[in-house]
C-alpha positions as CSV (number, residue, x, y, z in Angstrom):
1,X,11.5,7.2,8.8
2,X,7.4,8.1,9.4
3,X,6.7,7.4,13.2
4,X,3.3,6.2,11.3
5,X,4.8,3.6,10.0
6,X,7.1,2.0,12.4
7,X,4.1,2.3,14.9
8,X,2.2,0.5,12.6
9,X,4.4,-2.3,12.2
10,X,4.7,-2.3,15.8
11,X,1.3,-2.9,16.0
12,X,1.3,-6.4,14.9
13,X,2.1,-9.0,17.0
14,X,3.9,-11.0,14.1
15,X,6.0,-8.0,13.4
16,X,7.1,-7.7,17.0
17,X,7.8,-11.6,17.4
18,X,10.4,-10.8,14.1
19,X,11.5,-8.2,15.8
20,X,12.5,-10.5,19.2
21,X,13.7,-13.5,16.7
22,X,16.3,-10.6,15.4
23,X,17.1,-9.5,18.5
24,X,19.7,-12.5,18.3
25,X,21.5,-11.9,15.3
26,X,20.8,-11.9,11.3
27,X,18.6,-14.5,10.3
28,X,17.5,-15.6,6.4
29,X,14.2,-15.0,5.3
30,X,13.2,-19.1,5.7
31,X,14.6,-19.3,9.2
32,X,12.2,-16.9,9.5
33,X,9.2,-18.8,7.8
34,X,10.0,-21.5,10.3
35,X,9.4,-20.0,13.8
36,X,5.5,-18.9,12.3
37,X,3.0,-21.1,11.1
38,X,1.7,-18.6,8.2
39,X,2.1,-18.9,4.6
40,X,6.1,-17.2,3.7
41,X,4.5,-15.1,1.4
42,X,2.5,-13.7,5.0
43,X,5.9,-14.0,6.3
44,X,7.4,-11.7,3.3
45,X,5.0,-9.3,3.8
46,X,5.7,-8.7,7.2
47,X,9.2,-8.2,6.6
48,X,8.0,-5.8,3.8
49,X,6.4,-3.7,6.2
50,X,9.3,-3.7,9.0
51,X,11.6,-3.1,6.5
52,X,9.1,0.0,5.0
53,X,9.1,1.4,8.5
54,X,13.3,1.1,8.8
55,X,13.1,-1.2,11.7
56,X,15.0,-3.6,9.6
57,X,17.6,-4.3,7.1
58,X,18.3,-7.1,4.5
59,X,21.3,-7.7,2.4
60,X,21.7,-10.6,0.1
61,X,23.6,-13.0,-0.3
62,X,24.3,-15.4,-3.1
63,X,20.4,-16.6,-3.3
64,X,19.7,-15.7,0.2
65,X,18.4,-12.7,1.8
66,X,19.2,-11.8,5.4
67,X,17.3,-9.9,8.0
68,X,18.7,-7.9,10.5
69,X,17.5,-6.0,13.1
70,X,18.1,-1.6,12.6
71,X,18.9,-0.4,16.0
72,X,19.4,2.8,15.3
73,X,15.7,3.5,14.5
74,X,14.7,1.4,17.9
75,X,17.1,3.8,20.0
76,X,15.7,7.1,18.4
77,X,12.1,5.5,19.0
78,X,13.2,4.8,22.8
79,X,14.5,7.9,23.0
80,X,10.9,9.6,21.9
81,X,8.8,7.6,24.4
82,X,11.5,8.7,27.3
83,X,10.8,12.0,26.3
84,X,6.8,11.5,26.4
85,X,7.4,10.7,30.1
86,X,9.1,14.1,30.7
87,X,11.9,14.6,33.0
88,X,11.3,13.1,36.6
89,X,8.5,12.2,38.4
90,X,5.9,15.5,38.8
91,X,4.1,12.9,41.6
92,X,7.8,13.2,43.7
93,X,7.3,17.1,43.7
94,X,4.4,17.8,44.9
Protein backbone atom coordinates (compact mmCIF):
# COMPACT_ATOMS: atom_id res chain seq x y z
CA UNK A 1 0.00 0.00 0.00
CA UNK A 2 1.45 3.82 -1.25
CA UNK A 3 0.03 6.36 1.37
CA UNK A 4 0.00 8.38 -2.23
CA UNK A 5 -2.43 6.54 -3.25
CA UNK A 6 -4.95 5.90 -0.71
CA UNK A 7 -4.70 9.73 0.01
CA UNK A 8 -5.52 10.23 -3.25
CA UNK A 9 -8.54 8.27 -3.42
CA UNK A 10 -9.36 9.86 -0.26
CA UNK A 11 -9.33 12.92 -1.89
CA UNK A 12 -12.44 12.55 -3.83
CA UNK A 13 -15.58 13.06 -2.41
CA UNK A 14 -17.20 10.16 -4.62
CA UNK A 15 -14.58 7.77 -3.31
CA UNK A 16 -15.28 8.75 0.34
CA UNK A 17 -19.28 8.46 -0.16
CA UNK A 18 -18.18 4.58 -1.45
CA UNK A 19 -16.34 4.38 1.29
CA UNK A 20 -19.46 5.34 3.91
CA UNK A 21 -21.97 3.20 1.53
CA UNK A 22 -19.47 0.16 2.57
CA UNK A 23 -19.23 0.99 5.78
CA UNK A 24 -22.61 -1.19 6.04
CA UNK A 25 -21.62 -4.23 4.60
CA UNK A 26 -20.55 -5.75 0.88
CA UNK A 27 -22.45 -4.23 -1.73
CA UNK A 28 -22.36 -5.23 -5.82
CA UNK A 29 -21.00 -2.97 -8.12
CA UNK A 30 -24.77 -1.81 -9.49
CA UNK A 31 -25.97 -1.14 -5.94
CA UNK A 32 -23.30 0.94 -6.14
CA UNK A 33 -24.16 2.73 -9.59
CA UNK A 34 -27.56 3.45 -7.85
CA UNK A 35 -26.74 5.68 -4.87
CA UNK A 36 -24.56 8.21 -7.62
CA UNK A 37 -25.93 9.84 -10.47
CA UNK A 38 -22.65 9.36 -12.77
CA UNK A 39 -22.24 7.15 -15.62
CA UNK A 40 -21.13 3.17 -13.95
CA UNK A 41 -18.34 3.34 -16.06
CA UNK A 42 -17.43 6.79 -13.65
CA UNK A 43 -18.61 4.51 -10.98
CA UNK A 44 -16.02 1.60 -12.03
CA UNK A 45 -13.38 3.83 -12.13
CA UNK A 46 -13.71 4.96 -8.72
CA UNK A 47 -13.78 1.59 -7.41
CA UNK A 48 -10.65 1.08 -9.59
CA UNK A 49 -8.91 3.53 -7.79
CA UNK A 50 -10.09 2.54 -4.12
CA UNK A 51 -9.36 -0.73 -4.94
CA UNK A 52 -5.62 0.44 -6.45
CA UNK A 53 -5.07 2.21 -3.14
CA UNK A 54 -6.18 -1.23 -0.90
CA UNK A 55 -9.04 0.52 0.70
CA UNK A 56 -11.24 -2.01 -0.82
CA UNK A 57 -11.76 -5.52 -1.87
CA UNK A 58 -14.00 -7.30 -4.52
CA UNK A 59 -14.67 -10.95 -5.03
CA UNK A 60 -16.96 -12.32 -7.51
CA UNK A 61 -19.54 -14.09 -7.65
CA UNK A 62 -21.36 -15.93 -10.40
CA UNK A 63 -21.74 -12.67 -12.73
CA UNK A 64 -21.51 -10.29 -9.94
CA UNK A 65 -18.74 -8.50 -8.36
CA UNK A 66 -18.88 -7.41 -4.66
CA UNK A 67 -17.26 -4.52 -2.94
CA UNK A 68 -16.22 -4.59 0.39
CA UNK A 69 -14.78 -2.26 2.51
CA UNK A 70 -10.54 -3.25 3.72
CA UNK A 71 -10.31 -2.24 7.24
CA UNK A 72 -7.23 -3.19 7.85
CA UNK A 73 -5.63 -0.49 5.64
CA UNK A 74 -8.24 2.18 7.32
CA UNK A 75 -6.91 1.09 10.90
CA UNK A 76 -3.07 1.35 9.93
CA UNK A 77 -4.10 4.82 8.17
CA UNK A 78 -5.79 5.87 11.65
CA UNK A 79 -3.14 4.71 13.39
CA UNK A 80 -0.62 7.10 11.27
CA UNK A 81 -2.71 10.31 11.71
CA UNK A 82 -2.79 9.39 15.71
CA UNK A 83 0.73 9.38 15.55
CA UNK A 84 1.00 12.83 13.60
CA UNK A 85 -0.74 14.27 16.69
CA UNK A 86 2.05 13.00 19.00
CA UNK A 87 1.49 11.69 22.40
CA UNK A 88 -0.69 14.21 24.63
CA UNK A 89 -1.38 17.54 24.55
CA UNK A 90 2.17 19.77 24.56
CA UNK A 91 -0.63 22.91 25.28
CA UNK A 92 -1.49 20.80 28.81
CA UNK A 93 2.30 21.03 29.72
CA UNK A 94 3.26 24.09 29.62
Amino acid sequence: MSLQNTMRALADPIRREILELLKGGRMSAGEIVEHFEVTGASISRHLSVLKEADLIRDARQGKFIYYELNTSVLEEIMLWLTGLKGEGNDAEKV
